[in-house]
NUVOTOR-608229 format. One record per atom (N, C-alpha, C): residue number from 1; residue in three letters; atom name; x, y, z. Coordinates in steps of 0.2 Angstrom, whole numbers, plus 5000, padded with zeros to 4 digits. Last residue first. Layout:
# residues N
[site NUM,"Ala","CA",[X,Y,Z]]
...
# end
This chain:
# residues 186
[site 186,"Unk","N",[4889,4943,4963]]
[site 186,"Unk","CA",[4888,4948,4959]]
[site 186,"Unk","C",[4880,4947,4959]]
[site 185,"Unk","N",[4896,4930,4965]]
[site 185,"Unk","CA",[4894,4934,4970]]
[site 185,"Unk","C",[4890,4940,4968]]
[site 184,"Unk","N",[4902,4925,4954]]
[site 184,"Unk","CA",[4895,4921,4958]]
[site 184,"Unk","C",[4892,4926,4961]]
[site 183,"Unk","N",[4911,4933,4951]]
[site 183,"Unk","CA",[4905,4935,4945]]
[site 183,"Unk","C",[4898,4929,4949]]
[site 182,"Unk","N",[4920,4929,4959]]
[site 182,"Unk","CA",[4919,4938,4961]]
[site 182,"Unk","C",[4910,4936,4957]]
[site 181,"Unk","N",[4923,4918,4959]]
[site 181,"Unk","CA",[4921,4918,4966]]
[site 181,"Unk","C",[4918,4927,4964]]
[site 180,"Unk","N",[4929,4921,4945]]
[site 180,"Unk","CA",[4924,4918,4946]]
[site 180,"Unk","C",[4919,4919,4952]]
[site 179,"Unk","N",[4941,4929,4949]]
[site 179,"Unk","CA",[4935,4932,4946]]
[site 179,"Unk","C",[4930,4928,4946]]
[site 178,"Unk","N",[4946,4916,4959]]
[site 178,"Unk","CA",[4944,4924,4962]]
[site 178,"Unk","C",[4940,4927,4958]]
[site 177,"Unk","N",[4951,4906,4949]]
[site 177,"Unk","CA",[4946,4907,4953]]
[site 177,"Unk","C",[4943,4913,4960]]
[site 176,"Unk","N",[4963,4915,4945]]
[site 176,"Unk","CA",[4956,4915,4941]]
[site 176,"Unk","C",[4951,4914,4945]]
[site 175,"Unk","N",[4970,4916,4956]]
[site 175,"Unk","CA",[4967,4924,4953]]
[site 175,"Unk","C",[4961,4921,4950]]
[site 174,"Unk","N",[4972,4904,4956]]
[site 174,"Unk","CA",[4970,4907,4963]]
[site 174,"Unk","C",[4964,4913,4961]]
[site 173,"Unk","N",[4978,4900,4945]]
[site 173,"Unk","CA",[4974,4899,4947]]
[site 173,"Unk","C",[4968,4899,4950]]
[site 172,"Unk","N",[4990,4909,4944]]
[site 172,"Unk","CA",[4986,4912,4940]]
[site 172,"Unk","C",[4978,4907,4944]]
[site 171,"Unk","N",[5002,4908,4951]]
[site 171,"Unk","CA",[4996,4911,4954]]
[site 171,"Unk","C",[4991,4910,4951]]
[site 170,"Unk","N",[5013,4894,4951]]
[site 170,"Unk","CA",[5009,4899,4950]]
[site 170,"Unk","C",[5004,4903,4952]]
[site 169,"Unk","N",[5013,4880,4951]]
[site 169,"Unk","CA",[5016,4883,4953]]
[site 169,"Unk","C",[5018,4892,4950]]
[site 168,"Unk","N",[5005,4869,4948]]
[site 168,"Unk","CA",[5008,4875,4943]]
[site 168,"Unk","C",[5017,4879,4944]]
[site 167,"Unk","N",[5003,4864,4959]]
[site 167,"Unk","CA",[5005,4859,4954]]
[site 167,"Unk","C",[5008,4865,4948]]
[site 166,"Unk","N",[4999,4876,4966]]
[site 166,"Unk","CA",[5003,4870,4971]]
[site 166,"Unk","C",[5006,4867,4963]]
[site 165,"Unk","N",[4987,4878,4959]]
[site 165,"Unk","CA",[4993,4883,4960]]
[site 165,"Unk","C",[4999,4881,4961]]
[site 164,"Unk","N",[4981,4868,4961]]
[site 164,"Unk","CA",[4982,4869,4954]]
[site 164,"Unk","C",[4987,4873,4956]]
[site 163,"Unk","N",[4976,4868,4973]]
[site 163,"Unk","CA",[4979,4862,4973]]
[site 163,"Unk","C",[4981,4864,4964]]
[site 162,"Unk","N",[4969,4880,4975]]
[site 162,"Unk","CA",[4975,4879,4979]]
[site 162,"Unk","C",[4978,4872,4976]]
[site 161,"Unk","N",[4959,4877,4967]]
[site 161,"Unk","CA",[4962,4882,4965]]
[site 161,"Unk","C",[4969,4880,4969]]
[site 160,"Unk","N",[4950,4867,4973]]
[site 160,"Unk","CA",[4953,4868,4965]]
[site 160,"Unk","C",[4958,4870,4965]]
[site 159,"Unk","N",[4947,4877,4985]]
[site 159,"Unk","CA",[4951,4869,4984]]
[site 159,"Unk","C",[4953,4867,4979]]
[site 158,"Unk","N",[4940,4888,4976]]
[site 158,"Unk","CA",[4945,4888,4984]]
[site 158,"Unk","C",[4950,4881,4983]]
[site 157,"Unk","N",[4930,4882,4970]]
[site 157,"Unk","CA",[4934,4887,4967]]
[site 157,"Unk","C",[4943,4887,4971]]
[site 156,"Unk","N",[4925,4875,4982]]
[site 156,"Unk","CA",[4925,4870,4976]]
[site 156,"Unk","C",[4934,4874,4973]]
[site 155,"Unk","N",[4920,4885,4989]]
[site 155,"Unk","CA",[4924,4880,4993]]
[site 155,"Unk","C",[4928,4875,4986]]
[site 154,"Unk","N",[4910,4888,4979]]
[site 154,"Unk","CA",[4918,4894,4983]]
[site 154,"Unk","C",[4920,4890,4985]]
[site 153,"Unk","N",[4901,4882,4981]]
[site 153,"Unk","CA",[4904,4882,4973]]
[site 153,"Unk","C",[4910,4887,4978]]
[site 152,"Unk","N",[4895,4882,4992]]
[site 152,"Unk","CA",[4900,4875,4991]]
[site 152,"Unk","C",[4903,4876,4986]]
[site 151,"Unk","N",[4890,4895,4993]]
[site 151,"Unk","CA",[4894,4893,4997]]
[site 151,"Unk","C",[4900,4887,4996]]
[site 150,"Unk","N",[4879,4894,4984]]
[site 150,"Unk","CA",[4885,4897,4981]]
[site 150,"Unk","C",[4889,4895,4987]]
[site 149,"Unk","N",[4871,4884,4990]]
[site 149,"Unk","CA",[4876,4880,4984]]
[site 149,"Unk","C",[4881,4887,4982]]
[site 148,"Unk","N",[4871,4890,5004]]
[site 148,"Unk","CA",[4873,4887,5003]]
[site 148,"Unk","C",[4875,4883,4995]]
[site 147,"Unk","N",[4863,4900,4995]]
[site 147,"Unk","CA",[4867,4905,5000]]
[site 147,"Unk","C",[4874,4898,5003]]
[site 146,"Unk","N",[4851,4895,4992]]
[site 146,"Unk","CA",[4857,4900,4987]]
[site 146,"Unk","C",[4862,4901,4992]]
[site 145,"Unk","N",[4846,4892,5003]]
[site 145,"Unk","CA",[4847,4886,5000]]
[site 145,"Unk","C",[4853,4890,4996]]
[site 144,"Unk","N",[4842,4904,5009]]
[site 144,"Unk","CA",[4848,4899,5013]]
[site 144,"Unk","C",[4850,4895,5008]]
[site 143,"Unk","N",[4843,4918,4997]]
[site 143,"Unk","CA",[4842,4913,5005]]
[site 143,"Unk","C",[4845,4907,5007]]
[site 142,"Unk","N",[4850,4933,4996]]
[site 142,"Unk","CA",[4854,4926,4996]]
[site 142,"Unk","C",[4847,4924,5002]]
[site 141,"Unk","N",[4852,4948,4999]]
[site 141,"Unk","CA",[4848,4944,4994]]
[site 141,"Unk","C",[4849,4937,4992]]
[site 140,"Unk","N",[4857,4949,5014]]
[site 140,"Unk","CA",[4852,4948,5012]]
[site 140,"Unk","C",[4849,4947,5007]]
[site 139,"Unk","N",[4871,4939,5020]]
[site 139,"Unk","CA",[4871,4945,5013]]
[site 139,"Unk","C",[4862,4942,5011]]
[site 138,"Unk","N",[4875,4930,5027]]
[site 138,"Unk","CA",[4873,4937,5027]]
[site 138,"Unk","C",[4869,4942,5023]]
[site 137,"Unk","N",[4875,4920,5017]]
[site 137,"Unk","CA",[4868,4920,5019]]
[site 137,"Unk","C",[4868,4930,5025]]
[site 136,"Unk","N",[4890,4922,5017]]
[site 136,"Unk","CA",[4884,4921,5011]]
[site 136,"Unk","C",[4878,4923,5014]]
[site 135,"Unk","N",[4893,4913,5030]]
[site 135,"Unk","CA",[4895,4922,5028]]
[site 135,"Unk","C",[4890,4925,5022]]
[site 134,"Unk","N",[4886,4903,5030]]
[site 134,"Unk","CA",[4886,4906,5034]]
[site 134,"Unk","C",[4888,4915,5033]]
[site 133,"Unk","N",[4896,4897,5020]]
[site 133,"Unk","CA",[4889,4897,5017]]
[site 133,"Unk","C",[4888,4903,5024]]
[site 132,"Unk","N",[4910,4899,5025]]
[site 132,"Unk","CA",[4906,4901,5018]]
[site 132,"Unk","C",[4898,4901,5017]]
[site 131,"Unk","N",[4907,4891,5036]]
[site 131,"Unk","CA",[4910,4899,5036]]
[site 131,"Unk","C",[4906,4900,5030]]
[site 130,"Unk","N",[4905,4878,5031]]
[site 130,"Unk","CA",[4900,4882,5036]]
[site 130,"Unk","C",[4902,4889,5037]]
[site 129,"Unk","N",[4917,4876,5025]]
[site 129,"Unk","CA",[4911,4874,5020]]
[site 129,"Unk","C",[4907,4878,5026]]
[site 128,"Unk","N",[4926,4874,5036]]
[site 128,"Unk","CA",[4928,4882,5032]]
[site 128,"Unk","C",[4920,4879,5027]]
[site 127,"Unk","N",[4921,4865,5042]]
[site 127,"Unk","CA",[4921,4871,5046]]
[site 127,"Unk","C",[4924,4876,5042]]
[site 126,"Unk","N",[4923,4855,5032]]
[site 126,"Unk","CA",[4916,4856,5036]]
[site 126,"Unk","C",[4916,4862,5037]]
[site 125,"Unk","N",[4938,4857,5035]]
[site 125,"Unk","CA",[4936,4857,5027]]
[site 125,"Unk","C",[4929,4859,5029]]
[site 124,"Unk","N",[4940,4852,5048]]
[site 124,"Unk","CA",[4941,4857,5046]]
[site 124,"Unk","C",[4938,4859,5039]]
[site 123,"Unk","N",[4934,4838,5048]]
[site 123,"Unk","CA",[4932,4843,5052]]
[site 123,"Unk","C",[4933,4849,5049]]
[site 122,"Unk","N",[4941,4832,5038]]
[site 122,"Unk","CA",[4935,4832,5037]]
[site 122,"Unk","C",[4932,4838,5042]]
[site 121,"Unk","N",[4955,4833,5044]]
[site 121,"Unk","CA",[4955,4835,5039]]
[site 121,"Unk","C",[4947,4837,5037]]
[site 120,"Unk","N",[4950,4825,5056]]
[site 120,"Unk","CA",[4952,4832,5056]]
[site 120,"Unk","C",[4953,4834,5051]]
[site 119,"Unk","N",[4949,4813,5051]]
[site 119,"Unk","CA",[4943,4815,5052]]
[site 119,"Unk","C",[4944,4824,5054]]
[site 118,"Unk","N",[4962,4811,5046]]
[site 118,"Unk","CA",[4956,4809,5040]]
[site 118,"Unk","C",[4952,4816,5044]]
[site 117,"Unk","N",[4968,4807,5057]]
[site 117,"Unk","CA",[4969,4814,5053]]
[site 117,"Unk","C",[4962,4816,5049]]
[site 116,"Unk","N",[4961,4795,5061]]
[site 116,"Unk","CA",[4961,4802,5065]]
[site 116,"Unk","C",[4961,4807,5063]]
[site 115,"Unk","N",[4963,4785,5052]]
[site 115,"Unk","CA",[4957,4788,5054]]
[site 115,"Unk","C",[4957,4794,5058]]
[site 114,"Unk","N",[4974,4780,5045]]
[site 114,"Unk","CA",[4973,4784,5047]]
[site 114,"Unk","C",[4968,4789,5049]]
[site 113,"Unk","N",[4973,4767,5034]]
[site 113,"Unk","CA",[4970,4766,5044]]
[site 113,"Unk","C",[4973,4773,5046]]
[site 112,"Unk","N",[4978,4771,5020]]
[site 112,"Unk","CA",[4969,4771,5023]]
[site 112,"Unk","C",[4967,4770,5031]]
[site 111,"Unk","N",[4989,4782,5023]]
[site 111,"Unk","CA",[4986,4779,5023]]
[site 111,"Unk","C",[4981,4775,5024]]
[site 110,"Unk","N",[4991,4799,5014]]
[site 110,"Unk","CA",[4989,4795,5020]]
[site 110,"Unk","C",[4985,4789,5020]]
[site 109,"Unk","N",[4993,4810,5004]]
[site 109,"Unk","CA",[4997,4804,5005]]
[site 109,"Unk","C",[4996,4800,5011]]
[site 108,"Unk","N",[4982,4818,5004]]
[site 108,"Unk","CA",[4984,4813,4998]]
[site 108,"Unk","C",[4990,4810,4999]]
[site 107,"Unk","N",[4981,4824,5016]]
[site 107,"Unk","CA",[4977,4819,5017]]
[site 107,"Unk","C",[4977,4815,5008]]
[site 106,"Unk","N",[4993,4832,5017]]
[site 106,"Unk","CA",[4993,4827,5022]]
[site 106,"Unk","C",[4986,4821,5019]]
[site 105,"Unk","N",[4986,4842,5006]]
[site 105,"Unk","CA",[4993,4838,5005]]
[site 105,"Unk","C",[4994,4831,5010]]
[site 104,"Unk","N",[4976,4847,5011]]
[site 104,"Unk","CA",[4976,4843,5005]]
[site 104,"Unk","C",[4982,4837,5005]]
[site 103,"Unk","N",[4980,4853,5024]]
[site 103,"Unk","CA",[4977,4848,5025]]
[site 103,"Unk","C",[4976,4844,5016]]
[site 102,"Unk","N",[4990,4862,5020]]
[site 102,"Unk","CA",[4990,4858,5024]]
[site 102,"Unk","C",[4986,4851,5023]]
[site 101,"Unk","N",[4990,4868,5002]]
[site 101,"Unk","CA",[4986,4866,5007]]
[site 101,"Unk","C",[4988,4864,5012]]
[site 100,"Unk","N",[5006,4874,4995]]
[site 100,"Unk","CA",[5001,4871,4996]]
[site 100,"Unk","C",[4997,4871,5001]]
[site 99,"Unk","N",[5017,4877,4991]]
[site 99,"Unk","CA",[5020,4871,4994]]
[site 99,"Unk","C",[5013,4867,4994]]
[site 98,"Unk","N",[5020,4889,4984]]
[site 98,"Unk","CA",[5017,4886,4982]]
[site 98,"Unk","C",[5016,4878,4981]]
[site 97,"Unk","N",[5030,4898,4991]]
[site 97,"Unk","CA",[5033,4896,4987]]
[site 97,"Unk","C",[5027,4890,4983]]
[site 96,"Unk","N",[5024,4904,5002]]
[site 96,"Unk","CA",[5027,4896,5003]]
[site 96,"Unk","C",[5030,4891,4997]]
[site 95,"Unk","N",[5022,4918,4997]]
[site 95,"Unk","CA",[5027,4916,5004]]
[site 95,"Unk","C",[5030,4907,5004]]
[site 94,"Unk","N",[5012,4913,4986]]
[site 94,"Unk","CA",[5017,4914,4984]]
[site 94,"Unk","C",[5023,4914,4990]]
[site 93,"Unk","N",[4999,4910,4996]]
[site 93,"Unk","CA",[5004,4902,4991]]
[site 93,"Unk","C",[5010,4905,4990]]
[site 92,"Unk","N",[4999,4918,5004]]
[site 92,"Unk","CA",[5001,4916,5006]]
[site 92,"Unk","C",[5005,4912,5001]]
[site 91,"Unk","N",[4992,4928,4992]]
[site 91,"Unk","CA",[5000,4930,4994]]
[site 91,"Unk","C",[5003,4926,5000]]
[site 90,"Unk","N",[4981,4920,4987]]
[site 90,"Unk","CA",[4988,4922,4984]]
[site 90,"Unk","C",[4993,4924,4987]]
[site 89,"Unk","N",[4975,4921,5001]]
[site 89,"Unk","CA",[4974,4914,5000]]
[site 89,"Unk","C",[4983,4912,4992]]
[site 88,"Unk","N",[4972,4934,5000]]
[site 88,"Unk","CA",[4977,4929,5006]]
[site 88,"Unk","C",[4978,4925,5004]]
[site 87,"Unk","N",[4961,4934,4990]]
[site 87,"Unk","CA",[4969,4940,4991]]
[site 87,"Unk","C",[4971,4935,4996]]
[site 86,"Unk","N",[4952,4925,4996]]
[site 86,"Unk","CA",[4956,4925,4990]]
[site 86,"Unk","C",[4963,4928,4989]]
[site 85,"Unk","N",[4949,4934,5005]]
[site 85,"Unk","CA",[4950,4928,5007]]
[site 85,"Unk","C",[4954,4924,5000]]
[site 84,"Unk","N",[4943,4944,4999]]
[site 84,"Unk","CA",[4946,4947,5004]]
[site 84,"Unk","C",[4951,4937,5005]]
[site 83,"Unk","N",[4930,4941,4993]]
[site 83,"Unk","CA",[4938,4938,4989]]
[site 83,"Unk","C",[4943,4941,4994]]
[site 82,"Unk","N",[4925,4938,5005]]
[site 82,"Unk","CA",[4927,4931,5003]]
[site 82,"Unk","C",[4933,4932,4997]]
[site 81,"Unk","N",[4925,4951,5008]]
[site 81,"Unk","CA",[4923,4947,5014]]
[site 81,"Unk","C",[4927,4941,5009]]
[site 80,"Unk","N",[4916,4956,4995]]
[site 80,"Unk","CA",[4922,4959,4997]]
[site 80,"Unk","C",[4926,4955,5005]]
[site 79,"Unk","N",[4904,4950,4996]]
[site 79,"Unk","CA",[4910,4950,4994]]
[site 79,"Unk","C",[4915,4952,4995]]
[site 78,"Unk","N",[4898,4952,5010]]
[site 78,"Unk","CA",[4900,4946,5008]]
[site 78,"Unk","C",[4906,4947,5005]]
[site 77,"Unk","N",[4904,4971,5012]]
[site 77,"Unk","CA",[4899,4965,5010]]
[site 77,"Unk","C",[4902,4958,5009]]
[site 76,"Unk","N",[4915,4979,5020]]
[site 76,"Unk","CA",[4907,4981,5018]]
[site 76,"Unk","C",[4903,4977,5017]]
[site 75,"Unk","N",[4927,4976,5029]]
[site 75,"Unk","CA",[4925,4975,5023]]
[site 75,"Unk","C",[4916,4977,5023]]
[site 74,"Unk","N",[4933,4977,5043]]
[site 74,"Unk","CA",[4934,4984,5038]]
[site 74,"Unk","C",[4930,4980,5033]]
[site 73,"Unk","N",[4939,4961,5044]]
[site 73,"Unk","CA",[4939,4967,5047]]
[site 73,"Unk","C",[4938,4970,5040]]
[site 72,"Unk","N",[4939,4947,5035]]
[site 72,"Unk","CA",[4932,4951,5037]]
[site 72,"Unk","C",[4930,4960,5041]]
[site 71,"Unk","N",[4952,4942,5037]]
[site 71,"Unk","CA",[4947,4945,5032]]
[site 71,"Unk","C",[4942,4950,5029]]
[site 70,"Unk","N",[4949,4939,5053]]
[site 70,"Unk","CA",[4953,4947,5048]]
[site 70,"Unk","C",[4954,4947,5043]]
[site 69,"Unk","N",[4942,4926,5049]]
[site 69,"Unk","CA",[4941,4933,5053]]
[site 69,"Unk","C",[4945,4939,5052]]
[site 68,"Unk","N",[4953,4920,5042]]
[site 68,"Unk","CA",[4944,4919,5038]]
[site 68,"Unk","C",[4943,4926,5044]]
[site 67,"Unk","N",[4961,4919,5053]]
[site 67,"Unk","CA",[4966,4923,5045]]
[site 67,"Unk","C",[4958,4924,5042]]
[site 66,"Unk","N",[4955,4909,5060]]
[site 66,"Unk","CA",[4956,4918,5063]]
[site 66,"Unk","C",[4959,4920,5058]]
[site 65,"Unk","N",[4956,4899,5052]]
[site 65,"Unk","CA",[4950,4902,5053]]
[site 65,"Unk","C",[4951,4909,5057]]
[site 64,"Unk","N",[4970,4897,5051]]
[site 64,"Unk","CA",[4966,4898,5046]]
[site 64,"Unk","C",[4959,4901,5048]]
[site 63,"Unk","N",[4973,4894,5067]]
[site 63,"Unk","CA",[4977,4900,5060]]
[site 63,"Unk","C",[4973,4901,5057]]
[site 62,"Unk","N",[4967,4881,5067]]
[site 62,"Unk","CA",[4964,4889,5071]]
[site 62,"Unk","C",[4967,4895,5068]]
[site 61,"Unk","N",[4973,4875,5056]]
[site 61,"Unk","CA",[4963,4877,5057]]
[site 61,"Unk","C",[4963,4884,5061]]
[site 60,"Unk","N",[4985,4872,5062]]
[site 60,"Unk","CA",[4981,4874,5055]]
[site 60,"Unk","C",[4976,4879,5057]]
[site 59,"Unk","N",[4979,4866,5076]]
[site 59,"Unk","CA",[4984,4872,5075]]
[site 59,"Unk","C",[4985,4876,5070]]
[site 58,"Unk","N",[4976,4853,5068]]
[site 58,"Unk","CA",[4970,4858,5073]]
[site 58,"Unk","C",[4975,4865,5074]]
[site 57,"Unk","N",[4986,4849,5062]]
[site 57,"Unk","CA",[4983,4850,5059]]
[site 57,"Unk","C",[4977,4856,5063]]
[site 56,"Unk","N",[4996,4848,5073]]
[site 56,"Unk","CA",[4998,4851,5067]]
[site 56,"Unk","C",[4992,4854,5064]]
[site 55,"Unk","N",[4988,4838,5080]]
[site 55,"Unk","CA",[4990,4842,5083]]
[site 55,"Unk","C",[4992,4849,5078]]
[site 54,"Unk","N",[4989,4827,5070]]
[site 54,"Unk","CA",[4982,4829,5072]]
[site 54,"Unk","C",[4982,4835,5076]]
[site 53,"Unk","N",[5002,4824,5070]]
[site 53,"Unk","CA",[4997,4828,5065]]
[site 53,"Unk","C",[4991,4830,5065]]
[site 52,"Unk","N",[5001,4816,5083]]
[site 52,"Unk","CA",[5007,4824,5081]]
[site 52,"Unk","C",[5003,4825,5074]]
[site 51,"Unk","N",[4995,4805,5078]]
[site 51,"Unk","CA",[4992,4810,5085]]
[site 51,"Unk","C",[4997,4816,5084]]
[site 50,"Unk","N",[5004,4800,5071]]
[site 50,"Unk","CA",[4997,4803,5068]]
[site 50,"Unk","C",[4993,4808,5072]]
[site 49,"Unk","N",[5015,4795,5078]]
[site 49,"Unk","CA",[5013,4800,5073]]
[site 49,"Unk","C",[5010,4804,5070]]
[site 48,"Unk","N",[5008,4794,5096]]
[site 48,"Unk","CA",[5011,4790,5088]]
[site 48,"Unk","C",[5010,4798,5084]]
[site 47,"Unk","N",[5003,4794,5107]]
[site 47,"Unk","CA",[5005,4788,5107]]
[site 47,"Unk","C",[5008,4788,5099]]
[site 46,"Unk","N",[5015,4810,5116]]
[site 46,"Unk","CA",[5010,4807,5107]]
[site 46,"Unk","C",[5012,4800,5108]]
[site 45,"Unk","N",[5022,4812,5126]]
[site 45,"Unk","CA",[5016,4818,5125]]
[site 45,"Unk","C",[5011,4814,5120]]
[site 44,"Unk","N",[5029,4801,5127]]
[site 44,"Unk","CA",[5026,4804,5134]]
[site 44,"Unk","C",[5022,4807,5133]]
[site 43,"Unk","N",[5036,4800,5115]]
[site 43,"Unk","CA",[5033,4796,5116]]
[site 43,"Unk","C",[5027,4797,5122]]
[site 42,"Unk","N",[5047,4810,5117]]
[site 42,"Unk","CA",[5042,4811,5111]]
[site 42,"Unk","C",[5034,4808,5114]]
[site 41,"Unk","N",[5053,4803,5126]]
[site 41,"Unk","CA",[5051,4810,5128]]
[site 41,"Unk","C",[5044,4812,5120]]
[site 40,"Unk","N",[5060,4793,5124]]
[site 40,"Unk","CA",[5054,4793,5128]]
[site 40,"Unk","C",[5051,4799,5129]]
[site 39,"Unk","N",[5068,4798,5113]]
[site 39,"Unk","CA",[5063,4797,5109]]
[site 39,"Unk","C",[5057,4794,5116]]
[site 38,"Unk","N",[5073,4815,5118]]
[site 38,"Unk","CA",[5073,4807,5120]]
[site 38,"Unk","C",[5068,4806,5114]]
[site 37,"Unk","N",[5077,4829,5106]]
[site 37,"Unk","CA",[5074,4825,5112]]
[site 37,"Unk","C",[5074,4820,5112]]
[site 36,"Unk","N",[5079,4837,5095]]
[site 36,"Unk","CA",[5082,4838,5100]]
[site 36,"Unk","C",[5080,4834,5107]]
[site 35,"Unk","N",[5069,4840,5083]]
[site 35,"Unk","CA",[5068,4841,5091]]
[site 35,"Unk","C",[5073,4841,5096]]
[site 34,"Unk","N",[5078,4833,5076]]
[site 34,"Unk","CA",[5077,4837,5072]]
[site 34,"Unk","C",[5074,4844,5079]]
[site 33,"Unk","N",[5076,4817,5081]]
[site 33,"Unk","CA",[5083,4820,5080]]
[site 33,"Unk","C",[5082,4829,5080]]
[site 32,"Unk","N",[5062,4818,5082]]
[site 32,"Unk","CA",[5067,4817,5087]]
[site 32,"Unk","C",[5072,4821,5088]]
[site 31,"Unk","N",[5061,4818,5066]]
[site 31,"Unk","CA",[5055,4823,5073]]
[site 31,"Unk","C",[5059,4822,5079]]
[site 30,"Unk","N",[5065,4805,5063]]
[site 30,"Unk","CA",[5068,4814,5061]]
[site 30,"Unk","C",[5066,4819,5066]]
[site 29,"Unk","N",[5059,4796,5069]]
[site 29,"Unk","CA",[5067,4798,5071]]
[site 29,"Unk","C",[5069,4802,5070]]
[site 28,"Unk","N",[5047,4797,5063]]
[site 28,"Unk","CA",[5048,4798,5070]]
[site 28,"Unk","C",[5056,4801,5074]]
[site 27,"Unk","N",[5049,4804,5049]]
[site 27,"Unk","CA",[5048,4800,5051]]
[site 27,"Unk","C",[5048,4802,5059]]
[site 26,"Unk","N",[5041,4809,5032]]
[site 26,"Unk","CA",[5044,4812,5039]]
[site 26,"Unk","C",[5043,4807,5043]]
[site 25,"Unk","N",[5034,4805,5022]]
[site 25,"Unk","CA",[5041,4805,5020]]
[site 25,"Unk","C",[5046,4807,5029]]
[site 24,"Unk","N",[5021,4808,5028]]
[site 24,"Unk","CA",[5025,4798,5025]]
[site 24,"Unk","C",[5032,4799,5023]]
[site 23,"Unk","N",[5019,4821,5026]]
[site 23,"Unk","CA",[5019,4816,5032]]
[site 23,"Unk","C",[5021,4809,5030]]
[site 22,"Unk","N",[5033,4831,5019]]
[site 22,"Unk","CA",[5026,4827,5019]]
[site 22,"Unk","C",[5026,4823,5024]]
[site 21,"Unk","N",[5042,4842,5021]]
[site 21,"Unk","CA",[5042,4836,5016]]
[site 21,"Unk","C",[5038,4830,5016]]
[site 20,"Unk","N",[5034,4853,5023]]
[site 20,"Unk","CA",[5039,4852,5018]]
[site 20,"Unk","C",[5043,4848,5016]]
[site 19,"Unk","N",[5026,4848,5034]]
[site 19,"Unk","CA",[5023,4853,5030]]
[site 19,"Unk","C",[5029,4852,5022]]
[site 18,"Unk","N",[5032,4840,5042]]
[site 18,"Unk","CA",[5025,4836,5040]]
[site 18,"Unk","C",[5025,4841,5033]]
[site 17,"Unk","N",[5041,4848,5046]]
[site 17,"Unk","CA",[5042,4841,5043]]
[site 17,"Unk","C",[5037,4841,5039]]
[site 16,"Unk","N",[5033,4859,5057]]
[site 16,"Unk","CA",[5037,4859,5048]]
[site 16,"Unk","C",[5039,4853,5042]]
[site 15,"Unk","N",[5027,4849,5063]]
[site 15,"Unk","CA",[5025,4853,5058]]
[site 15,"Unk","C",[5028,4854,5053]]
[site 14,"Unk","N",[5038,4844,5069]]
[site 14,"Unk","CA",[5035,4839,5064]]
[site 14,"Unk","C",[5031,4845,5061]]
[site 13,"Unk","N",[5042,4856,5079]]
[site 13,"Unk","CA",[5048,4853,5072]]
[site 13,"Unk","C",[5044,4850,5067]]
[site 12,"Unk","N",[5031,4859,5083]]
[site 12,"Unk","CA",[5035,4863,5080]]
[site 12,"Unk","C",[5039,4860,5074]]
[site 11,"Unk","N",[5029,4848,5092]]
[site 11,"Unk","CA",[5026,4848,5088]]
[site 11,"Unk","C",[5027,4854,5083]]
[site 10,"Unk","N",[5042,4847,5100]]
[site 10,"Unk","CA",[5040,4842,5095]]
[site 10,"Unk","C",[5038,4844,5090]]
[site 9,"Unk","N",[5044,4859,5105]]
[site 9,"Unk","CA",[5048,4855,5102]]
[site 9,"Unk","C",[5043,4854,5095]]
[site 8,"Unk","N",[5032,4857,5114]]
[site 8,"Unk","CA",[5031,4862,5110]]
[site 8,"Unk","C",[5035,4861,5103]]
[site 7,"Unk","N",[5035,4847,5122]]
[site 7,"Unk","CA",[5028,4846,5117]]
[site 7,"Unk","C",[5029,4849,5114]]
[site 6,"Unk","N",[5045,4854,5130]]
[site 6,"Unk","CA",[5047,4847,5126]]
[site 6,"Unk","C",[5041,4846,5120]]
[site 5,"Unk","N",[5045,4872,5127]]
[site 5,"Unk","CA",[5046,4865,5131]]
[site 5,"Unk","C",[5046,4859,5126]]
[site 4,"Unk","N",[5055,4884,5120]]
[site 4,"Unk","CA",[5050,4879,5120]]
[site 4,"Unk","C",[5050,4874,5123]]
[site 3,"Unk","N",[5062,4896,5128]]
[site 3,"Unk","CA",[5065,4891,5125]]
[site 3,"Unk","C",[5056,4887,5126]]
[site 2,"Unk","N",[5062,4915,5120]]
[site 2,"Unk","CA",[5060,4910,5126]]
[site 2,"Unk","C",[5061,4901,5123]]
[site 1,"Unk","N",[5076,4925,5119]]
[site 1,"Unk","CA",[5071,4921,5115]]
[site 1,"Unk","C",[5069,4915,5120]]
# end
């Protein structure tokens, strides 16, 4: 097994921190201890915590957006394409036990001078709102304006849904919001 370097450490271990017991509840000294490293060694790569989330978070994203592309392998239309993305969107919640969003969860417990995560939370959430709309407008009986409010209402159905499931702890949310996402699409 190949051994991680010191960055890599880090931002491995805070990930998972960050992910399963939350960014406010994970501290520096935990990511240290938990890492296996100086705390000058932490400090060398991230001037602070939030810079190690911001790292977690763009990491997120790229996962997440190539998981929104192998979606799309093999599918014949939008739909099929978007609930393609609902079927994942189930079988990951139930894998993590219905821990939740990355970026939901990080960004309901953050403090107001956390500007940075904020703004990659904002990026990404943008950047999956421009896939959606973007994939929709494929589909040539959609034009741009339809193509966009159905777009925002999937993202709506999608973010709802992940954040009820998490609270439920349950599928059924996901599921419902997929027939819905099915009967927009229709």
């Amino acid at each position: 097994m190949k051994t991680l370097n010191v960055r890599e450490r880090i931002i491995k271990t805070a990930s998972i921190l960050f992910y399963e017991n939350g960014y406010t509840q994970t501290g520096i000294n935990q990511i240290i201890e938990e890492a296996n490293i100086a705390k000058t060694s932490l400090y060398y790569y991230f001037e602070s915590k939030e810079d190690i989330a911001v790292v977690y978070l763009q990491r997120k994203h790229v996962l997440w957006m190539s998981q929104l592309a192998y979606c799309s392998i093999g599918k014949k239309n939008t739909k099929e394409i978007i609930l393609e993305v609902f079927k994942y969107m189930d079988t990951w919640s139930k894998e993590v036990e219905y821990r939740g969003c990355s970026w939901q969860n990080i960004f309901t417990e953050l403090p107001m001078d956390h500007h940075k995560i904020r703004e990659q939370v904002l990026l990404s959430k943008n950047q999956m709102r421009k896939w959606l709309r973007d994939t929709i407008k494929e589909d040539e009986q959609y034009n741009t304006k339809e193509a966009n409010e159905i777009g925002d209402q999937i993202l709506v159905l999608m973010e709802g849904s992940y954040i009820l499931s998490q609270i439920q702890k349950k599928a059924w949310p996901i599921k419902n919001a997929k027939k819905v996402c099915a009967r927009l699409l229709s």
